[in-house]
N, C-alpha and C positions, 0 to 999 in steps of 0.2 A: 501666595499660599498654594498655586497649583501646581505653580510649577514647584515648591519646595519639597509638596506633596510627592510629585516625577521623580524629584532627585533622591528620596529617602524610601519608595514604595516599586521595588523592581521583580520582574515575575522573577517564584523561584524556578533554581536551577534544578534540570532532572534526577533524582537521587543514582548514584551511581550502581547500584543495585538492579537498574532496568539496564543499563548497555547492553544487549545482544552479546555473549561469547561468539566468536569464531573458531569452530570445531571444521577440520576438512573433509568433508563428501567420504576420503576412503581415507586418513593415515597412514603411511607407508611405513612399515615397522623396518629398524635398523639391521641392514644385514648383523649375521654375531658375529661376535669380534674373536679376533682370532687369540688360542689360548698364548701365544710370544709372540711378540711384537717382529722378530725377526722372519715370522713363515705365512704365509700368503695361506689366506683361507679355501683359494680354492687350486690348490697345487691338486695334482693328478693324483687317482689311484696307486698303490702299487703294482707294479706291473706282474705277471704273475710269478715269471722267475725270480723274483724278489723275495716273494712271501714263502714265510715256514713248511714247511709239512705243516697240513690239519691233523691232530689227534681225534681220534672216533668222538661224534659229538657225543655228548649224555644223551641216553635214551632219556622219553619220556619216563617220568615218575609212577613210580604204582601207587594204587591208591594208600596204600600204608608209606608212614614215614621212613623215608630213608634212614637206615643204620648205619652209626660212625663208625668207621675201621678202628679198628681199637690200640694201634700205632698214628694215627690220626691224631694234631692238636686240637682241634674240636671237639675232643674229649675233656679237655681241662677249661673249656667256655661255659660257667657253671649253667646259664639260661639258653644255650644252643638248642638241646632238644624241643623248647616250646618255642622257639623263633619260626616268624615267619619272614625270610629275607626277599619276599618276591618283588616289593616297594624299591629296594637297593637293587635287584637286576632291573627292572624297570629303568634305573636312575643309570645305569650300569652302560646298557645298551644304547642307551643318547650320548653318553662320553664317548663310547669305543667309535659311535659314527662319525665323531669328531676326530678323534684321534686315527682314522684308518688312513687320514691325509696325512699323517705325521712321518719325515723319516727313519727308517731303522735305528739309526746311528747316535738321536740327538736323546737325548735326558729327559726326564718327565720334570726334572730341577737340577741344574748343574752345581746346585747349592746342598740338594739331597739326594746322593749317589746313592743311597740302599735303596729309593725306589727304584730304581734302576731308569733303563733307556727303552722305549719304543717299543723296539723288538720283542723284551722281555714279557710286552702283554699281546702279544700278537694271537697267541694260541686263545688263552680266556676268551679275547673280543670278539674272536672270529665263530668260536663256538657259543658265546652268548648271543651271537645274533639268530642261530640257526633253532634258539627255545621259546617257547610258547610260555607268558610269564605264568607261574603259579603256585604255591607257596614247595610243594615235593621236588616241583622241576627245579627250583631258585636252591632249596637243599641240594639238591645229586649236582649241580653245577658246581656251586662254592666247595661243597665238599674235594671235587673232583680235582680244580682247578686250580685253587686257593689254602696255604695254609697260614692259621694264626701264627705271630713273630714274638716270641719273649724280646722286651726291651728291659731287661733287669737294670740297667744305668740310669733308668730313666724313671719319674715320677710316674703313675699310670691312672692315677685318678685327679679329675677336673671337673669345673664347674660346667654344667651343661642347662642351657634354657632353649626357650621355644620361639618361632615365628610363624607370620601366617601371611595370607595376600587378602585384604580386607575387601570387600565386596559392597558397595557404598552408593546411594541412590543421588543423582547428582542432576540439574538442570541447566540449561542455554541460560536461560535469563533469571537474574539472581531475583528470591523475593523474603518477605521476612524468616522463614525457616531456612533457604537454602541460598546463603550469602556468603559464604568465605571463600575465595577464588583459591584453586587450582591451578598451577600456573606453571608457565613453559619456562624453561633454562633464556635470562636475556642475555640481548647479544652482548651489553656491555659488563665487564668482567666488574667494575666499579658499582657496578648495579646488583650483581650478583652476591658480591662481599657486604652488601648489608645485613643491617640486624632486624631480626622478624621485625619487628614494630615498626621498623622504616619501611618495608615490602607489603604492594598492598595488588589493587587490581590494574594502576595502574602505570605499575614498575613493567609490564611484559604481557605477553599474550596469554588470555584467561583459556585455560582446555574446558573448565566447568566451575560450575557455584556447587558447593554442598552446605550441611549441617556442619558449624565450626569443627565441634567434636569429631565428625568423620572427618574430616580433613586432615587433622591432625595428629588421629593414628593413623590414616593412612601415610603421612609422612613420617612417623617413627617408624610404620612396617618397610619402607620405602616402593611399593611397589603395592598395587590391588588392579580392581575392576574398577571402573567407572559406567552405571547402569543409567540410563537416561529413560523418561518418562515414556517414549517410544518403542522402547524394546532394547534398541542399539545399546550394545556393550563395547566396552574399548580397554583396552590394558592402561593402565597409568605407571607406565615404566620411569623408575629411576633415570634423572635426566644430569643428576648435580645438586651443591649444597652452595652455603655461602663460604662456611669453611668455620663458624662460630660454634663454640662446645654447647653441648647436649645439658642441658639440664629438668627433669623430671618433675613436671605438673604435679604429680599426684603426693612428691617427695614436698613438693611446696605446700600444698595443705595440711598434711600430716605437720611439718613442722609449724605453722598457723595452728592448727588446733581445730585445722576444719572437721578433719576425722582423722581414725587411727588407723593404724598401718590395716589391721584386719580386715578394715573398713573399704582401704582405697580398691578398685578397680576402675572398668571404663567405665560401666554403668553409676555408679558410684558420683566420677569427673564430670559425667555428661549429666545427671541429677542438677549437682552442685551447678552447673552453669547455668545451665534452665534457670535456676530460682535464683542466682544472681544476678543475671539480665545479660544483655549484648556489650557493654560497658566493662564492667568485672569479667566475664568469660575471656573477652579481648585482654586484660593486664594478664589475668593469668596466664594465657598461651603467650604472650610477651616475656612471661620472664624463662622461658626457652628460646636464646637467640637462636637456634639453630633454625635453619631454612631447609625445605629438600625442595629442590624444583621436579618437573615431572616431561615425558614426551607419552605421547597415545600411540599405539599400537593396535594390527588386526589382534581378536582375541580368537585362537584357535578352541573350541571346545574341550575341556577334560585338560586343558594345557595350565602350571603355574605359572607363574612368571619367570623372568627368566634371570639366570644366575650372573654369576661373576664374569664364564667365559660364554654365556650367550645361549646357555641351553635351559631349556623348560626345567623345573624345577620339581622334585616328583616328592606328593606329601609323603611324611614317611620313608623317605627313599634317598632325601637328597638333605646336604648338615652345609653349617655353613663353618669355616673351622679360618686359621691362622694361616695363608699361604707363605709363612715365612718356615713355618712346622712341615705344611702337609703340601702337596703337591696338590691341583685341581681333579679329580678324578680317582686319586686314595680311596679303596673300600676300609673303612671304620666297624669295630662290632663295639659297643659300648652296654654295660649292663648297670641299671640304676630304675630310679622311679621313677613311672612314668604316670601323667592324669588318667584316667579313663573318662573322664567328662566333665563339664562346667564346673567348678568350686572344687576341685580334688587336689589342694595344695598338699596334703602327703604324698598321693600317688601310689603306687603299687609298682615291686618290686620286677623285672622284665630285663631281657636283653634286646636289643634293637641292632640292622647292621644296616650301613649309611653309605654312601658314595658323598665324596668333599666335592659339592659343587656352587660353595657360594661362598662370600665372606663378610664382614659389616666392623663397622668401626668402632663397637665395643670387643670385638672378637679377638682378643690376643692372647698369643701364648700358647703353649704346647698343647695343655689339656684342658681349652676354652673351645668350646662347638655352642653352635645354636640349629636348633632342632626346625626342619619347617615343616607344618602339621597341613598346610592346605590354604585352602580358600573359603571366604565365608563365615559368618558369627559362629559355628560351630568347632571348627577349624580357631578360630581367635580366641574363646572361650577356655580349651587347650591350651594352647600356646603361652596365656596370660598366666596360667598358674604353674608352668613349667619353668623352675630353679634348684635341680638338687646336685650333689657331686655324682659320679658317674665314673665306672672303670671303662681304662680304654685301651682296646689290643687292634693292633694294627692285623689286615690281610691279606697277601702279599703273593703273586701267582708262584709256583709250588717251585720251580727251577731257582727262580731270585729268591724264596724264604730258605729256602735250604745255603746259598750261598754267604744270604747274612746273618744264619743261625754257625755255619763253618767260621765266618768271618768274627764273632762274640767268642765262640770257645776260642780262636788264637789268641784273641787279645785277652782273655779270660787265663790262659796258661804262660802269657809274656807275662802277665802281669806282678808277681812275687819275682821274678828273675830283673824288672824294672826296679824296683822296689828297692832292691839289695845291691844294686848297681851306683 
């Protein structure tokens, strides 16, 4: 009996919830990767015989708003005059630092010659770095240096939504509230290609434990903060996926009958799971196979995360659009509705102007952008109820819009003599 007793009564095993994460002392965030695989990120300066003539910078702005020249296309930008585009030079000036390594000679896309090559923004970049960002100085610049581009061939309005970088309270050691792992890209590529529900804590190296639900919009936004009990913040950069389609938690209750579309948000999902337990919360985020793995990063203050070709991301400032469309670095002016705050699914009527510096894997097509609003529930709150159509006019430094404004009327005047041919 005692021994039967031995062989049926064995201590339990530690829940895996207590294993200690392995976070490192500092993270050593990824140098940025370079925007073409063909050009070494740290090729030299131009040398000075190289570079353009500078044009006289823009003075500072007066306190009154700059007036549009009245042969100027920024006259036909119906929301221009109440635009503040200081967010997009902001966004502006971290592209140009990137590009000042770039050769004269090479294409911003050899795929879209109307942005033209290099050189052609030599003048803009070099004068946008020499301004102090602020909504009159951001006007006399674009004004100055930039004109809007009629694309009459081309469709001009698209659907436009938001994103944000979630800001999420995370702990070393998992306990009943803060148990979903965080987790590092594994080594093995086999391990990777799993489906959520196979991927647990101990598929790969845990970065942190959070709340399910922050976990998992943090992996739809693909990138946030990671705040620990300590103080210590960390970036939780996009690291990899398994490669499984996206399917939408909140699209799955709505058709269950858990609630109605009006109904869903996060606050809403994150309800709903609470009062279905650890159990039910777990199927639900199961039936999104989708994985995103994560690496930690220093977190510079006032910094987003960071984009497509490795630059901080500026709320406001910076769109994430179709690099098959737009070129990394493209200034955007878009006019449509925007939230002004939590619950504002109509939005109010604005212009916005954008620097393309990120991309995501719902994001296709011509005139599909996703807006990134920031950091933070307030920042998120935005973001969530940001879905409406959106006009979109390309802005294009003043020498190349004029070339491919000359370039439309030729083919605009071949065109009847094609025709009849």
């Amino acid at each position: 009996m005692v021994l039967g007793a031995c062989a049926t009564t064995k201590p339990p095993a530690p829940p895996a919830q207590t294993v200690p994460v392995i976070i490192a002392d500092a993270p050593i965030a990824d140098p940025e990767p370079d925007l073409e695989p063909d050009i070494e990120p740290d090729l030299p300066e131009h040398p000075p015989e190289t570079e353009p003539v500078m044009p006289p910078v823009v003075p500072p702005a007066s306190p009154e708003t700059p007036s549009i020249p009245a042969h100027s296309g920024f006259v036909h930008l119906t929301d221009w005059h109440n635009a503040d585009p200081s967010p997009a030079l902001a966004a502006l000036q971290k592209h140009c630092r990137l590009w000042s390594k770039r050769p004269d000679e090479k294409w911003l896309n050899a795929k879209l010659p109307q942005f033209g090559q290099y050189r052609d923004w030599r003048q803009p970049c070099q004068a946008a770095q020499k301004i102090d960002v602020s909504k009159n100085n951001a006007l006399s610049f674009f004004q100055s240096f930039f004109e809007p581009v009629k694309r009459n061939a081309i469709k001009d309005t698209g659907l436009l939504t938001g994103y944000y970088a979630p800001d999420i309270s995370v702990r070393r050691i998992a306990d009943e509230i803060y148990f979903e792992p965080i987790l590092a890209k594994p080594d093995l590529a086999s391990v990777q290609a799993l489906p959520r529900k196979d991927i647990n804590a101990r598929s790969t190296k845990v970065l942190a434990y959070g709340k399910p639900i922050d976990v998992f919009f943090l992996q739809i936004q693909g990138s946030g903060q990671i705040r620990f009990e300590d103080g210590t913040v960390y970036r939780a950069a996009f690291a990899g996926h398994n490669g499984k389609p996206y399917t939408s938690i909140g699209g799955a209750l709505i058709r269950r009958g858990e609630m109605t579309r009006d109904e869903a948000s996060k606050n809403a999902i994150e309800n709903w799971m609470e009062k279905a337990g650890r159990k039910q919360a777990r199927a639900l985020m199961n039936e999104n196979a989708r994985y995103i793995f994560f690496k930690t990063e220093y977190l510079t203050p006032g910094e987003g995360p960071k984009g497509a070709v490795g630059i901080p991301l500026t709320a406001m400032g910076s769109l994430a659009v179709d690099p098959k469309h737009y070129p990394y670095g493209s200034v955007i002016w878009v006019e449509g509705k925007f939230p002004a705050k939590a619950g504002d699914y109509k939005g109010a009527q604005s212009g916005k102007l954008f620097v393309a510096q990120d991309t995501g894997g719902a994001i296709k097509g011509h005139m599909r952008g996703d807006v990134f609003f920031g950091s933070g529930p307030e920042a998120g709150a935005k973001a969530g109820v940001m879905k409406h159509q959106a006009k979109w006019t390309l802005l294009l430094p003043v020498a190349l819009a004029q070339t491919l404004e000359r370039a439309l009327e030729r083919a605009l005047l071949l065109a009847p003599d094609d025709k009849s041919s």
